[in-house]
N, C-alpha and C positions, 0 to 999 in steps of 0.2 A: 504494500500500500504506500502510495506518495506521502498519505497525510493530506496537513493542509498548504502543501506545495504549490502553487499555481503554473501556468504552463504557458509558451509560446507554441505558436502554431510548425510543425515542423518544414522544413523550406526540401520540395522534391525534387529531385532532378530526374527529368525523364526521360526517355530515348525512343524516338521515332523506327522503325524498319529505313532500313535502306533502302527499302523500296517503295516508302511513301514520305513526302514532307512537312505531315500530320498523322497525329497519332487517333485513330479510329478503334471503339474499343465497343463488345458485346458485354455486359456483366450480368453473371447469374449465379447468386448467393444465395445461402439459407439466411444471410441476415447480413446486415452493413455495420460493423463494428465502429465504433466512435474514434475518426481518424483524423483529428484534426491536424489541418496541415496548409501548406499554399504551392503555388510553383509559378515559373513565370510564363508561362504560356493563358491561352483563353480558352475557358471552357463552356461546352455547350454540350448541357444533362437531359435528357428527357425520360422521365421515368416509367417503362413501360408495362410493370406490373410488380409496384411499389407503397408502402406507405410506412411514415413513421416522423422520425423529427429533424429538421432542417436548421443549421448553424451556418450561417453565411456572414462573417465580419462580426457586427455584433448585434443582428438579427437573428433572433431563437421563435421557430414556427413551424406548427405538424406540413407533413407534403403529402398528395396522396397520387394515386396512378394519373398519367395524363398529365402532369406538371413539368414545365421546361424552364431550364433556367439556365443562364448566360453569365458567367463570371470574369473580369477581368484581370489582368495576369499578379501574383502576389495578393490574392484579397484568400486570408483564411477560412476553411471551411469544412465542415464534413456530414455526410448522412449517419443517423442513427436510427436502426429499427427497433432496437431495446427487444429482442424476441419475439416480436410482434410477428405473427406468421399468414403467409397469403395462403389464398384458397389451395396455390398448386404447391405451397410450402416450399417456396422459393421467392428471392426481388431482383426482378428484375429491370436495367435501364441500358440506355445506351451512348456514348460517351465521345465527343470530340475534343479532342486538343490539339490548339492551333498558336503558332509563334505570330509575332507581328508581321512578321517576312515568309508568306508563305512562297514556293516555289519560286521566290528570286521577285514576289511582289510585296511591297510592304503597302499595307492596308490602311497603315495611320497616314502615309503620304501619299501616294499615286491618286491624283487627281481624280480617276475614276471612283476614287473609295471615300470620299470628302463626306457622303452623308452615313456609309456605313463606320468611318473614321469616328465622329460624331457620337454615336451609339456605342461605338467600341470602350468609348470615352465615360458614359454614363456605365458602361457593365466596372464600370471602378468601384460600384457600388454594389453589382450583384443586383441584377435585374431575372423575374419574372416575368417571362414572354406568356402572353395570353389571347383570348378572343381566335380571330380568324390566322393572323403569324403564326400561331403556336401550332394550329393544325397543319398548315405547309409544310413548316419547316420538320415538323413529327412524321411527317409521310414522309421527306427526302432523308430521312435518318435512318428511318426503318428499310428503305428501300436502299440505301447505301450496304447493307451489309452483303447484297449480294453482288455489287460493282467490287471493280477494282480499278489499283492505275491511273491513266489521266481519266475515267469517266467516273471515278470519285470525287479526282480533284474537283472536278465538272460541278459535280454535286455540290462539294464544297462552294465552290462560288457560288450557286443558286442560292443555298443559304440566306448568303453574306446579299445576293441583290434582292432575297423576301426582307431582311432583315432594311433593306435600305430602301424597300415601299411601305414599311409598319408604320403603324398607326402608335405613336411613340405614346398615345394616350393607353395604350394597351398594355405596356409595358411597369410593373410596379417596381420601384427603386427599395432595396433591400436593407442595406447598410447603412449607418450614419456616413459624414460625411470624412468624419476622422479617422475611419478604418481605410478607408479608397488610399492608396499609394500614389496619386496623384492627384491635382486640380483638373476639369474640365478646359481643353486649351481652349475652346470654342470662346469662353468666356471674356469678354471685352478688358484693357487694359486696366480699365479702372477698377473695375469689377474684381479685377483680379489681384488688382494694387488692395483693395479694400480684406480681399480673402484670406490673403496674405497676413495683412493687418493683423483680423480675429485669429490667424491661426495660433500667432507668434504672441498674441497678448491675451488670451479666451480666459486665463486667467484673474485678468484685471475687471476695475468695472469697464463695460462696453455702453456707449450710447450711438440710437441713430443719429446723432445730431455730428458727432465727433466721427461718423462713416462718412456722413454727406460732405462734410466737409474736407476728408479725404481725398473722394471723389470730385471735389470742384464742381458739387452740384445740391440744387435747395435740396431741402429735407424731402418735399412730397414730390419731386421728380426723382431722386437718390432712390426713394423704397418705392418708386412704381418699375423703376431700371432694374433694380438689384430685386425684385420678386420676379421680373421677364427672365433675368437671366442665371438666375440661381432655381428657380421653381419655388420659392420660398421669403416670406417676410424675413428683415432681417432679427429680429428677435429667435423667430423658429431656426434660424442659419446657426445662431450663438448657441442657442439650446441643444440643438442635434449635437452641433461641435461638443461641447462640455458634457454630453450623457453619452457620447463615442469614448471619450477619453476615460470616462466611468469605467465605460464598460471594457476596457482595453486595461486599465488597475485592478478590475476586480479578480479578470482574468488569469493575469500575471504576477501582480504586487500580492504580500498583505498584508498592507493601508485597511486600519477599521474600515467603515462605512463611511462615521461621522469628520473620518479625513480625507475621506477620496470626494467625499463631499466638496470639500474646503480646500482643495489642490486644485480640483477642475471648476473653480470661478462660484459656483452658490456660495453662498454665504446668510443660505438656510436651509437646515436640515429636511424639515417637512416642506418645502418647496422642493426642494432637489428628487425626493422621494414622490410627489404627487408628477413630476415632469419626468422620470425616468418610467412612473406606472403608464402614462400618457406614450407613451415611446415606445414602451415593450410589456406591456400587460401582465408584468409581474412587476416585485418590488428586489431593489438593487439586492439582497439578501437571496431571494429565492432565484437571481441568474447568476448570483453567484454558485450559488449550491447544485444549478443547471450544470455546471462545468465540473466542479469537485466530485461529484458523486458518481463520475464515471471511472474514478481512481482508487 
């Protein structure tokens, strides 16, 4: 037993066939053992006769058959079925891993990849592809296992151009914004001069009045900008920030409650507490114990 040791996500290295430039994988378990971990490639899960719990950054939530999800490269993660057992007493999904550079194309620059670039950029956060995406892209998955070669790679690209006609309202964003390994480049300079800002002081007190100001713009043009291009008031941007960073201490550190509290910027207990239950439908105590109890 660990004890009450907390853990980092384990960083994987993986290896493609030589005969392909992505790694394409069938998985059929009697169960998903709690493997948390990250690697630096993109992944895209679809679970094809599956259910149990989902740990994506610092998003804790059950998954069940039919659910697809899109990870960006270094974001921690792993399925648990805790012995949960399906009808044919096995889970099964099916599993792509993809580098930025696939086949000599990199997908974050080649101009023809600018809106799947984009989206590449939001899976920093661990996105839930849903609605009519989620069934496309679940058919070229299922139907990939019997290609090979370049008419996988093939496949592969269809993906990436369903993924660059979605309906990005389909899509739900997973992780706060403090677990993602990156900022969104998309994101204007100012915006970004500003994100910066919170990241480096999320600590301190934050006001909008001292953002707008940053930004070289009034207060009610500053949070009508900075909600277009974050998806988020800036109050809710601060808050995600410092209940990321929670949940990144509770994980790793062991800082009481009432100091991880007071390290990541509250500077009150039952506020910290009622905005972390608001965020992840437990309280900072019971996701911590989400993690421990698997050791």
């Amino acid at each position: 037993s660990i004890g009450c040791v907390m853990m980092k996500p384990v960083n994987v290295k993986l290896t493609n066939s030589p005969l392909s430039s992505f790694k394409f994988k069938k998985i059929h378990l009697p169960e998903f053992d709690f493997n948390w971990h990250c690697h630096p490639e993109y992944e895209l899960i679809f679970m094809v006769n599956s259910k149990g719990k989902r740990f994506i950054g610092d998003s804790i939530a059950y998954y069940e058959t039919g659910d697809l999800f899109f990870l960006g490269p270094n974001l921690p993660h792993t399925w648990y079925t805790n012995s949960v057992k399906n009808q044919l007493g096995y889970h099964d999904a099916i599993q792509i891993q993809f580098m930025e550079n696939v086949a000599g194309l990199n997908i974050r620059e080649a101009p023809e990849f600018l809106t799947v670039s984009q989206i590449c950029g939001f899976a920093s956060r661990g996105l839930q592809i849903e609605g009519e995406t989620r069934a496309q892209i679940a058919e070229i998955m299922i139907r990939m296992d019997g290609e090979k070669g370049l008419e996988r790679l093939i496949s592969l690209m269809e993906i990436l151009n369903t993924l660059e006609k979605a309906d990005t309202e389909k899509m739900k964003f997973l992780s706060s914004v403090e677990l993602s390994q990156e900022f969104q480049p998309e994101l204007q300079s100012r915006i970004d001069k500003v994100c910066t800002y919170i990241n480096q002081n999320y600590k301190q007190r934050l006001n909008l009045e001292q953002a707008a100001k940053l930004a070289n713009m009034s207060v009610t043009a500053f949070s009508r900008f900075f909600k277009k291009s974050t998806g988020k008031t800036f109050v809710q941007y601060v808050n995600e920030l410092r209940i990321g960073r929670a949940c990144k201490l509770l994980i790793e550190s062991q800082l009481s409650i009432a100091e991880i509290c007071y390290e990541v910027g509250f500077n009150n207990l039952s506020n910290f507490n009622r905005r972390f239950f608001e965020r992840h439908k437990m309280s900072p105590r019971q996701y911590r114990q989400e993690f421990t109890k698997k050791f």
